[in-house]
Structure formats: structure tokens, C-alpha cells
N, CA and C atoms as an extended XYZ file, in Angstrom:
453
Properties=species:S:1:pos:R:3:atomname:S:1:resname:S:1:resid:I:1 pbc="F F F"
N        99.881       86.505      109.974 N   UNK     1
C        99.767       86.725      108.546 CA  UNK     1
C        99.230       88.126      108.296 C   UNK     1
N        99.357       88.686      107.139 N   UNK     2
C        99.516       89.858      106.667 CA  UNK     2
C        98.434       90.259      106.389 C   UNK     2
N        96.950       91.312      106.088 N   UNK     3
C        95.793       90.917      105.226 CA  UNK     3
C        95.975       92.495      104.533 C   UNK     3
N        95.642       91.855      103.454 N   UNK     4
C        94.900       93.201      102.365 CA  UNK     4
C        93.887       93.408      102.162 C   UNK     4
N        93.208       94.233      102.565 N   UNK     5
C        91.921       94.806      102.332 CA  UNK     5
C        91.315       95.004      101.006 C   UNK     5
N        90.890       94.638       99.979 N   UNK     6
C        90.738       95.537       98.829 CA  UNK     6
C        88.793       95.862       98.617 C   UNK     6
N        88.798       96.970       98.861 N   UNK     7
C        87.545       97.767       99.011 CA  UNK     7
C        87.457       98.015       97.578 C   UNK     7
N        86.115       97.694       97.106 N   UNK     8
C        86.012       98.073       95.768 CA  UNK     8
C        84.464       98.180       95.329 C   UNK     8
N        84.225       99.339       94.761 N   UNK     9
C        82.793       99.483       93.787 CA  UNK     9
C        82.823       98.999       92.524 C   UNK     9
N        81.933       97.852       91.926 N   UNK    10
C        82.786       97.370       90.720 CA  UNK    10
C        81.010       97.084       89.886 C   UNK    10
N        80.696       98.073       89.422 N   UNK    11
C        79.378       98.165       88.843 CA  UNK    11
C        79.257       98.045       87.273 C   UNK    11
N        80.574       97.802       86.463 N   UNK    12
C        80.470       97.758       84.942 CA  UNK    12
C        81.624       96.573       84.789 C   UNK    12
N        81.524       96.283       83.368 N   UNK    13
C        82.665       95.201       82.705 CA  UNK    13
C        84.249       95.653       83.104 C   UNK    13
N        84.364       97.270       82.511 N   UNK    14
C        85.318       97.796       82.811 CA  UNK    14
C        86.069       97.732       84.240 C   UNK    14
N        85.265       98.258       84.889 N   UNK    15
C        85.871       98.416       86.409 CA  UNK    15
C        85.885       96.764       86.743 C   UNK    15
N        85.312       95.771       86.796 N   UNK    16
C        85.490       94.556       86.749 CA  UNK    16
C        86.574       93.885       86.519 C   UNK    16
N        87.090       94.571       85.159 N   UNK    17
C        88.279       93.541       84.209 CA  UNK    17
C        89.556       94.327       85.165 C   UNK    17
N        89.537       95.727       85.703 N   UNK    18
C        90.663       96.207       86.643 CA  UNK    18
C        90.201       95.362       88.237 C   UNK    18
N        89.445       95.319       88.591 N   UNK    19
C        89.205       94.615       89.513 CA  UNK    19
C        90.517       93.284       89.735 C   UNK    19
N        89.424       91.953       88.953 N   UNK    20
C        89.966       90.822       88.669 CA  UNK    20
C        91.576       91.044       88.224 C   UNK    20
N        91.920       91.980       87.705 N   UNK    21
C        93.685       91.915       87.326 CA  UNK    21
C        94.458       92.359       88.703 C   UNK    21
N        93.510       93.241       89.840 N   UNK    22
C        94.226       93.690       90.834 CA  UNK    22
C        94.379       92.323       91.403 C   UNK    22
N        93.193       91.600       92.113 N   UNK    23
C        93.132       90.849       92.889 CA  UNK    23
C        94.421       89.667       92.258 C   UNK    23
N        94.339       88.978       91.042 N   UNK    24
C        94.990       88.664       90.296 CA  UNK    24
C        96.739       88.935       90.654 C   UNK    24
N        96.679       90.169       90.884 N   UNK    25
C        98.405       90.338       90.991 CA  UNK    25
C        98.226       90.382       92.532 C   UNK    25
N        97.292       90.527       93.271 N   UNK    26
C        97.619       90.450       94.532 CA  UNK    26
C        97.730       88.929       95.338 C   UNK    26
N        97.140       88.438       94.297 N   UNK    27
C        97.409       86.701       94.832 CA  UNK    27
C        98.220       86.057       94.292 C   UNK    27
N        98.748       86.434       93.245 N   UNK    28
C       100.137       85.947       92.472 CA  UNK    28
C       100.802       84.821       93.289 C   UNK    28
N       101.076       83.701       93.183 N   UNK    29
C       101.648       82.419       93.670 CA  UNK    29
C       103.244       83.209       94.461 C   UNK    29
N       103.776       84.020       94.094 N   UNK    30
C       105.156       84.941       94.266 CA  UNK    30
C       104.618       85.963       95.559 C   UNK    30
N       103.366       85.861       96.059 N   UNK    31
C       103.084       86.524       97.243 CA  UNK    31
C       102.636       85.333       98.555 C   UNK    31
N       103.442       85.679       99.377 N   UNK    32
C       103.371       84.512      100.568 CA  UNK    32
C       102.873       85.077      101.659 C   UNK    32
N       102.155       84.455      103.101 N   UNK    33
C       101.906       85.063      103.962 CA  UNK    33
C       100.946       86.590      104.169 C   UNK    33
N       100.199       86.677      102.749 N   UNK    34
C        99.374       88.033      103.160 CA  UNK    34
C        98.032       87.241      102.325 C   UNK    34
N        96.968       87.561      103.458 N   UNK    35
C        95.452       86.973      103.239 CA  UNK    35
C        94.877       88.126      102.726 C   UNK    35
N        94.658       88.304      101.758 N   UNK    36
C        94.008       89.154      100.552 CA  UNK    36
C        92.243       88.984      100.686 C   UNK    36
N        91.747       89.714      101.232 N   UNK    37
C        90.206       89.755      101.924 CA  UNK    37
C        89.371       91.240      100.571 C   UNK    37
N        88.178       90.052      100.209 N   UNK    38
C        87.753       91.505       98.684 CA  UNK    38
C        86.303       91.454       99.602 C   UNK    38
N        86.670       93.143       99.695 N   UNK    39
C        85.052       93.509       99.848 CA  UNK    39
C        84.133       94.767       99.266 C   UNK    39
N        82.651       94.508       98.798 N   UNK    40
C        82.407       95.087       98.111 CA  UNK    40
C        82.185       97.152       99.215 C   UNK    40
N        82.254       97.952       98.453 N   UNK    41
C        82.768       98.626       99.259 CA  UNK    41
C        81.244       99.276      100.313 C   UNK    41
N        80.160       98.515       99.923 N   UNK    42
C        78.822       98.742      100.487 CA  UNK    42
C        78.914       97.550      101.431 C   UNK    42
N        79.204       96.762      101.408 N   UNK    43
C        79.680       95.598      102.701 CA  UNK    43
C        80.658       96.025      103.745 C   UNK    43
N        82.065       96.552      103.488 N   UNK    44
C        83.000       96.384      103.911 CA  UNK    44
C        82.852       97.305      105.271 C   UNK    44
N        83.878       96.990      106.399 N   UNK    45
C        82.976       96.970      107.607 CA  UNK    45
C        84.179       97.979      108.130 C   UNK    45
N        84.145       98.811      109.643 N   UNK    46
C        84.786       99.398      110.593 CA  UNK    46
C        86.407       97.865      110.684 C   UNK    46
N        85.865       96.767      111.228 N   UNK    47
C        86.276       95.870      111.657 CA  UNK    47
C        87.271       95.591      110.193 C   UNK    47
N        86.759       95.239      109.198 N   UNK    48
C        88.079       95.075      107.986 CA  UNK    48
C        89.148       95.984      107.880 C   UNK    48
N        88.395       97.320      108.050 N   UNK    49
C        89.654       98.320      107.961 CA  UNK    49
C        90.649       98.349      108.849 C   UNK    49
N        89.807       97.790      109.900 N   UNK    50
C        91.068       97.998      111.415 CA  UNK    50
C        91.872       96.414      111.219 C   UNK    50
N        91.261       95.876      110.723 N   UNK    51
C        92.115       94.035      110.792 CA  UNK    51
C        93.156       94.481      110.204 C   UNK    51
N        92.868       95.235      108.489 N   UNK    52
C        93.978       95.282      107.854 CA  UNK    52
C        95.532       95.752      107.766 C   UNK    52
N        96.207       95.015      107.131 N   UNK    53
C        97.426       95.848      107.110 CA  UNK    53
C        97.512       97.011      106.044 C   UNK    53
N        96.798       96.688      105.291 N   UNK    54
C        96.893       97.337      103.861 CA  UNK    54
C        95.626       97.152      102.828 C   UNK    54
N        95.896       98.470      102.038 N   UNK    55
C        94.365       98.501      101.518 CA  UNK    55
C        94.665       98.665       99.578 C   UNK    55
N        93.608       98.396       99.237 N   UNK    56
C        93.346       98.493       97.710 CA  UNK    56
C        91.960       98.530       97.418 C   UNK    56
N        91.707      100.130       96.770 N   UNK    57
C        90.604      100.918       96.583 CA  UNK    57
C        90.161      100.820       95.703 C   UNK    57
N        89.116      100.274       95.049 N   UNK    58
C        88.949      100.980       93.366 CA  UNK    58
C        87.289      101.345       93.263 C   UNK    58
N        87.076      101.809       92.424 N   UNK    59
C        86.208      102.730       91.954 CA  UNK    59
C        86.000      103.334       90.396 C   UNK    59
N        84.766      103.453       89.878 N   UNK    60
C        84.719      104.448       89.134 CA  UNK    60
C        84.549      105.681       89.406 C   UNK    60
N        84.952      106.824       88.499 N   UNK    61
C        84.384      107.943       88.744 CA  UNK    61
C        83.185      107.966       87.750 C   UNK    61
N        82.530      108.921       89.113 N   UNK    62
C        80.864      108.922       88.843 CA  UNK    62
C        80.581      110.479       89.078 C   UNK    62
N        80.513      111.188       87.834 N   UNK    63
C        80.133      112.431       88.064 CA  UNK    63
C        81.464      113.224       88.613 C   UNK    63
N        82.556      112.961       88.529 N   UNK    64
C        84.198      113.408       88.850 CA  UNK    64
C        84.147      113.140       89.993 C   UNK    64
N        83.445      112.067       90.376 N   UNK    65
C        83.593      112.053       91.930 CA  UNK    65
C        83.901      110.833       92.153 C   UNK    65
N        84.616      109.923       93.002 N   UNK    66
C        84.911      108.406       93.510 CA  UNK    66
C        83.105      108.434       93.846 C   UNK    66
N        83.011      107.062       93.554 N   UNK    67
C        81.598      106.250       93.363 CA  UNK    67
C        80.959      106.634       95.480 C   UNK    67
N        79.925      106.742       95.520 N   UNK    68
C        78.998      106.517       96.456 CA  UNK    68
C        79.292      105.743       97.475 C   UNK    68
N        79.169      104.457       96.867 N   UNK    69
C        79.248      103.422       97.589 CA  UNK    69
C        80.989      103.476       98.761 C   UNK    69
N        81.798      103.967       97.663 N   UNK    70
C        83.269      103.759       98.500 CA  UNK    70
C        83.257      105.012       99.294 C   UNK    70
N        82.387      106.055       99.104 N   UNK    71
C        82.669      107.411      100.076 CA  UNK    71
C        81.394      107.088      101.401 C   UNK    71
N        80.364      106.043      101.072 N   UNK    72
C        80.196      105.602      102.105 CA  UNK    72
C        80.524      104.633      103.132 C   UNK    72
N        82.062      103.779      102.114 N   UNK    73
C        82.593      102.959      103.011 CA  UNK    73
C        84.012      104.423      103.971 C   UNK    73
N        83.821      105.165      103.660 N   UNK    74
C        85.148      106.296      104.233 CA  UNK    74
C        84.312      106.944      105.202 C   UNK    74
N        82.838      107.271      105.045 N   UNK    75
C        82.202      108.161      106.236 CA  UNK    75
C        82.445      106.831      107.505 C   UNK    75
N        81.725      105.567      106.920 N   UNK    76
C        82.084      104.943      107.948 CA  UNK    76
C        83.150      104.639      108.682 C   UNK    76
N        84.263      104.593      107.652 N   UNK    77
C        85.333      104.152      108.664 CA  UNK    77
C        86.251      104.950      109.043 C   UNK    77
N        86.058      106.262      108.439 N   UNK    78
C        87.569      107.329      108.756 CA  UNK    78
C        87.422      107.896      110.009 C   UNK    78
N        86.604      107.999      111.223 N   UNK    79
C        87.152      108.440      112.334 CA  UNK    79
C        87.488      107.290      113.018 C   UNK    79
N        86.841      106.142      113.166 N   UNK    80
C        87.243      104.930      113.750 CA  UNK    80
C        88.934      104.503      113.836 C   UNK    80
N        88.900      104.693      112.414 N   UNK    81
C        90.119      104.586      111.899 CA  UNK    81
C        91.753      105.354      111.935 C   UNK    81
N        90.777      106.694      112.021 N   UNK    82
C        91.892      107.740      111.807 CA  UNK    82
C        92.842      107.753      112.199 C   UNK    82
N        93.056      107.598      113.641 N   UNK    83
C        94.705      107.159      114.488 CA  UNK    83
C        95.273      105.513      114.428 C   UNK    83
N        94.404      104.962      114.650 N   UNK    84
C        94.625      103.316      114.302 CA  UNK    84
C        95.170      102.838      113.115 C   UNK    84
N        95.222      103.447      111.955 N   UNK    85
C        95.343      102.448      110.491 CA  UNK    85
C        96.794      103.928      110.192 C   UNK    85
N        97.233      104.740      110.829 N   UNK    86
C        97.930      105.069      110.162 CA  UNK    86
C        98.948      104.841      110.033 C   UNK    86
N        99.802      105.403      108.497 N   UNK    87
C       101.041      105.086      108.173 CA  UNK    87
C       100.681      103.645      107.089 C   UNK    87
N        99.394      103.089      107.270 N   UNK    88
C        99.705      101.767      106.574 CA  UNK    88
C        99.159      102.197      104.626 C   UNK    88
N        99.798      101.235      104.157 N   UNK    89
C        99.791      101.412      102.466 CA  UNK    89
C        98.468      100.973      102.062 C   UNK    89
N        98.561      101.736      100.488 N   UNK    90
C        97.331      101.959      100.147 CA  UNK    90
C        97.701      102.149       98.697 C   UNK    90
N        97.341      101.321       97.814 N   UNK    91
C        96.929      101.395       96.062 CA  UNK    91
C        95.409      101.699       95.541 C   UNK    91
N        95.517      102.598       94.466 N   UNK    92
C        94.450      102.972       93.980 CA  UNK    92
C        94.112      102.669       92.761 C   UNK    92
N        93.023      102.333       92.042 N   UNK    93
C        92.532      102.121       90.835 CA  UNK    93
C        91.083      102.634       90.650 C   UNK    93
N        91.045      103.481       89.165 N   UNK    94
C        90.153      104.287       89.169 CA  UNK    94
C        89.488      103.910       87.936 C   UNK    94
N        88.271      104.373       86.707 N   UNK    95
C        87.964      104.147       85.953 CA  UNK    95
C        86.994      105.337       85.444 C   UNK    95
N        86.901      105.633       84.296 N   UNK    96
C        86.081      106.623       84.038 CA  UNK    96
C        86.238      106.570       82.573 C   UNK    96
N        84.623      107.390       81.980 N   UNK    97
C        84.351      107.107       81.240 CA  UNK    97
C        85.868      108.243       79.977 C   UNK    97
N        85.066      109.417       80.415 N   UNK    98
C        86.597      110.156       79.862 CA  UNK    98
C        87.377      111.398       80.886 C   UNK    98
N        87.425      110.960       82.467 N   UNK    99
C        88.055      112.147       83.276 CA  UNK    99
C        87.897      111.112       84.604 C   UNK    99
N        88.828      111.091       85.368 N   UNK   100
C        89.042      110.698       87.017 CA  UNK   100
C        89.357      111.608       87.822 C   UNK   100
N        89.934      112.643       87.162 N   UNK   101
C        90.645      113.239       88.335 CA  UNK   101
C        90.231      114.004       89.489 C   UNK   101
N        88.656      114.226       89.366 N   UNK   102
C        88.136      114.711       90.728 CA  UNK   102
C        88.117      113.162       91.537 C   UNK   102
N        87.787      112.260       91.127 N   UNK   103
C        87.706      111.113       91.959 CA  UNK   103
C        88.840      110.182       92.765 C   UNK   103
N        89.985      110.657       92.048 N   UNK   104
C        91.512      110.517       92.596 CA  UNK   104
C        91.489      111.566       93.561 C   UNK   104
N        91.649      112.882       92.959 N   UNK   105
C        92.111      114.028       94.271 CA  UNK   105
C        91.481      113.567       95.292 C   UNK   105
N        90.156      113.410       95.430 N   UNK   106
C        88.919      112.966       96.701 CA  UNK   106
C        89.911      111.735       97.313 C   UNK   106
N        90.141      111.062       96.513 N   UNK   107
C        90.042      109.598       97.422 CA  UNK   107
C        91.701      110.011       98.095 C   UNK   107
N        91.886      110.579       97.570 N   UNK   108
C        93.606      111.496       97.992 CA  UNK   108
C        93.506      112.230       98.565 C   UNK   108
N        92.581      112.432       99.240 N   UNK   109
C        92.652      113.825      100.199 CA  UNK   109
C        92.099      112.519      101.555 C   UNK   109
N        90.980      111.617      101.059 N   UNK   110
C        90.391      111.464      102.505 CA  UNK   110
C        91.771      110.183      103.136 C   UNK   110
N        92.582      109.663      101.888 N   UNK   111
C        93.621      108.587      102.513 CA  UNK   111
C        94.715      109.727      103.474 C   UNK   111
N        94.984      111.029      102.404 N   UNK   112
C        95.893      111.549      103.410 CA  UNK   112
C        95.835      112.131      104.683 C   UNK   112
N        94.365      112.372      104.833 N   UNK   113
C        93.527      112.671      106.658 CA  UNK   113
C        93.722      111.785      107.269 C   UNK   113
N        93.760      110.711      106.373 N   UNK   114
C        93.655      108.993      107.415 CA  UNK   114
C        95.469      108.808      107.737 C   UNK   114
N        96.402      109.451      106.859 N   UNK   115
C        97.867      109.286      106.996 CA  UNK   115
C        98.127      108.008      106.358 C   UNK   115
N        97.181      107.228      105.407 N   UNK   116
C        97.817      106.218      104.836 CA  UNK   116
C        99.018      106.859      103.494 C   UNK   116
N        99.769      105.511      103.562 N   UNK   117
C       100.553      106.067      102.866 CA  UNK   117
C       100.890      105.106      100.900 C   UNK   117
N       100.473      106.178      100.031 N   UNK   118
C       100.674      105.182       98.960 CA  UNK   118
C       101.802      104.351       98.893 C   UNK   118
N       101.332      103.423       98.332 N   UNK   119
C       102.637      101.747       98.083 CA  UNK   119
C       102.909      102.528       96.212 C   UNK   119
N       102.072      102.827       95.426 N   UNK   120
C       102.311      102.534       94.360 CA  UNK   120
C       101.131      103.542       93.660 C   UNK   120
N       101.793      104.138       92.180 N   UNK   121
C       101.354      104.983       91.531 CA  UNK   121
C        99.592      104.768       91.369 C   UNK   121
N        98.945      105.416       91.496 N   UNK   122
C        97.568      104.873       90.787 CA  UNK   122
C        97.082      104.751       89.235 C   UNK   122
N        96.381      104.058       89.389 N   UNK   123
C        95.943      103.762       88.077 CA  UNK   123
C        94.358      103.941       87.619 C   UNK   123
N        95.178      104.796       86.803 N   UNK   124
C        93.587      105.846       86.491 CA  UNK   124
C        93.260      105.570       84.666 C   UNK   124
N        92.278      104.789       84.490 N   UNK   125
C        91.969      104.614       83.470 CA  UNK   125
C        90.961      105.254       82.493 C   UNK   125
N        90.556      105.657       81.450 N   UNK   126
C        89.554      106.407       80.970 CA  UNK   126
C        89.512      105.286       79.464 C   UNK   126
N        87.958      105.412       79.517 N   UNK   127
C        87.338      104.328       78.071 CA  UNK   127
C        87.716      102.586       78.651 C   UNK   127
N        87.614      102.142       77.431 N   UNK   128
C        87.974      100.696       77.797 CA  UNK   128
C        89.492      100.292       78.158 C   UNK   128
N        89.914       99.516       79.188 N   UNK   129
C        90.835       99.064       79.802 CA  UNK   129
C        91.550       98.504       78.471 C   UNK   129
N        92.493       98.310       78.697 N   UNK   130
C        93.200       98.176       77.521 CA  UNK   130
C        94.679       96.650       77.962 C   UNK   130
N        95.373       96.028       77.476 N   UNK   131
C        95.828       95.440       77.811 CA  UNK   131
C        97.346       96.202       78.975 C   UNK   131
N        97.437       96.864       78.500 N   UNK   132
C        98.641       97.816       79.481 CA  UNK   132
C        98.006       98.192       80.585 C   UNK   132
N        96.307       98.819       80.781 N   UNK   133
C        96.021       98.923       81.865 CA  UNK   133
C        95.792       98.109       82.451 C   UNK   133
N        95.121       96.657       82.273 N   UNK   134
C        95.032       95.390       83.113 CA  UNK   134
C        96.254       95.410       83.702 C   UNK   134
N        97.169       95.100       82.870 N   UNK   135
C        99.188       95.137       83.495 CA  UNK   135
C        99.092       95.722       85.213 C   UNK   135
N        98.799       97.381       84.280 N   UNK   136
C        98.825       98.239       85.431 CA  UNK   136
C        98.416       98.038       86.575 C   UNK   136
N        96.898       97.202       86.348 N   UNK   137
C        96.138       96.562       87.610 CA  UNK   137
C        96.879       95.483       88.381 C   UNK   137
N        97.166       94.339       87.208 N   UNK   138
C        98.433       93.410       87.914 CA  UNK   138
C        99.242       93.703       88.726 C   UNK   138
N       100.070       94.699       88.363 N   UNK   139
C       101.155       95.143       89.358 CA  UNK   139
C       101.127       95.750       90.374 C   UNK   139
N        99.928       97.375       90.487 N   UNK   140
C        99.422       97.481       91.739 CA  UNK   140
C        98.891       96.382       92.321 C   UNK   140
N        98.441       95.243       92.382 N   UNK   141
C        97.762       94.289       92.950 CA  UNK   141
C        98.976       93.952       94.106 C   UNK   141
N        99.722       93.561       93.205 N   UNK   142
C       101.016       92.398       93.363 CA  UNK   142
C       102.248       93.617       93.989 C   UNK   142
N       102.367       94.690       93.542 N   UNK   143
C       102.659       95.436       94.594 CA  UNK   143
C       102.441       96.085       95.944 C   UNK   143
N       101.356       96.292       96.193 N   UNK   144
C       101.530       96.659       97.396 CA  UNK   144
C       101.121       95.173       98.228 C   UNK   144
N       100.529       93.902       97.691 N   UNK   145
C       100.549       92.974       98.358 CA  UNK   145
C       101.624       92.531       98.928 C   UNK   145
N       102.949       92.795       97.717 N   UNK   146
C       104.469       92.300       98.209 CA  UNK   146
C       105.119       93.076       99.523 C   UNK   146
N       104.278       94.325       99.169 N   UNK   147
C       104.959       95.115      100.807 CA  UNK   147
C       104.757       94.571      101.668 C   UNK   147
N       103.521       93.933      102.206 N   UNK   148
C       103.047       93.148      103.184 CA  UNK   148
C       103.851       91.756      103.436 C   UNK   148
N       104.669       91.837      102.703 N   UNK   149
C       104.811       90.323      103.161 CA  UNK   149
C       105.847       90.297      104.080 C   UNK   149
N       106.250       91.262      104.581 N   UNK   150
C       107.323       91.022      105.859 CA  UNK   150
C       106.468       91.987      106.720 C   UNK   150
N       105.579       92.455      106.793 N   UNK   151
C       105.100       92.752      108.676 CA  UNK   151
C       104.100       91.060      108.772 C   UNK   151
């Protein structure tokens, strides 16, 4: 069976309500055979990253930067990782109050050292989530989960 990783800092309502819509589309009854594993990204271990087939990141930006907590789940795991996990997919979801984009480029620079490769556009939200961005969360969820379902 298949597993998805989804690493996530989820410290407000906002980043929460994208949270729950990822996981949500990633367990979708229409996804078979991939074990969808949520960890918070101050938990999440050397050992999850290497189990996984595939990953789903989220975060706020904090200060234009991806949150703390998930750049200390990347010190930990990106040399471990670096030759081992590559090539495998990777969705992003971001949140901020009014700007992400230092916290995307970052988390886009350390996936492309690692050679993962995006499944699906990211989703970068600013203010309150809105019903189109939940969507958005749905479908990255449920997309890159669906890639998984044939390795």
C-alpha cells in the first residue's frame, strides 16, 4: 500500500480549515490503497519521510517565511533523505495573513534540493479561506493522493 505523508504546522482556524479539506480530499472514498499518515510537522520523524511515497506540506507563512516548526521538520530530514525520497510527489498549501510568497519560494527551493517533484499547483491563500480555497485544498488533497494509487 501506498502512504502519504502530510506534514503540517496548523496553529490558527485558518490553516486548520485548509488542513481538514486537504486531508478530506486525500481520503476521499474514490482513493484506494494509499494510507494517508498526518503528522504534526514538530513530531514528524526521519522514518515517515523515508516510509513515504508522497508528501503534503502545509504551513503558514510566518514573517514571509514557511513556519519554524516545518523548516525544522526539513533540517531534520533533508540529508537523510536527499537521495532516498527522490523524484517522489509533493503538494503544497500555504496561508498567510496578506503575502506567502517568501514561504512558497523556501519550501520550493528546499523540495527541489530534495528532487521531489510537484503533483499539483499550490495553494497559497491570504486572509480567510474562502469556499474556493477549501475546494482548492480538496483537490490538492485528493490529487496527489490519486497519484499514489498505482505504485
Amino acid at each position: 500500500m501506498a502512504r502519504l505523508l502530510i506534514v503540517h504546522h496548523t496553529p490558527s482556524p485558518s490553516v486548520q480549515a485548509m488542513f481538514e479539506a486537504v486531508v478530506a480530499g486525500a481520503t476521499t472514498d474514490e482513493i484506494e490503497g494509499v494510507e494517508v499518515v498526518r503528522r504534526p510537522a514538530l513530531a514528524a520523524t526521519v522514518s515517515d519521510a523515508l516510509e513515504a511515497d508522497g508528501y503534503l506540506l502545509g504551513t503558514p507563512a510566518n514573517l514571509g517565511m514557511m513556519s519554524g516548526a516545518l523548516k525544522v521538520f526539513f533540517d531534520l530530514a533533508y540529508y537523510p533523505c536527499l537521495d532516498a525520497t527522490r523524484g517522489r510527489p509533493f503538494g503544497l498549501y500555504v496561508h498567510g495573513n496578506n503575502d506567502t510568497t517568501g514561504a512558497v519560494r523556501g519550501i520550493e527551493s528546499v523540495t527541489t534540493g530534495l528532487g521531489w517533484e510537484k503533483a499539483s499547483p499550490v495553494v497559497s491563500v491570504t486572509g480567510e479561506p474562502g469556499k474556493a480555497d477549501l475546494q482548492a485544498c480538496w483537490e490538492l488533497g485528493a490529487t496527489v493522493a490519486a497519484g499514489l494509487m498505482s505504485t
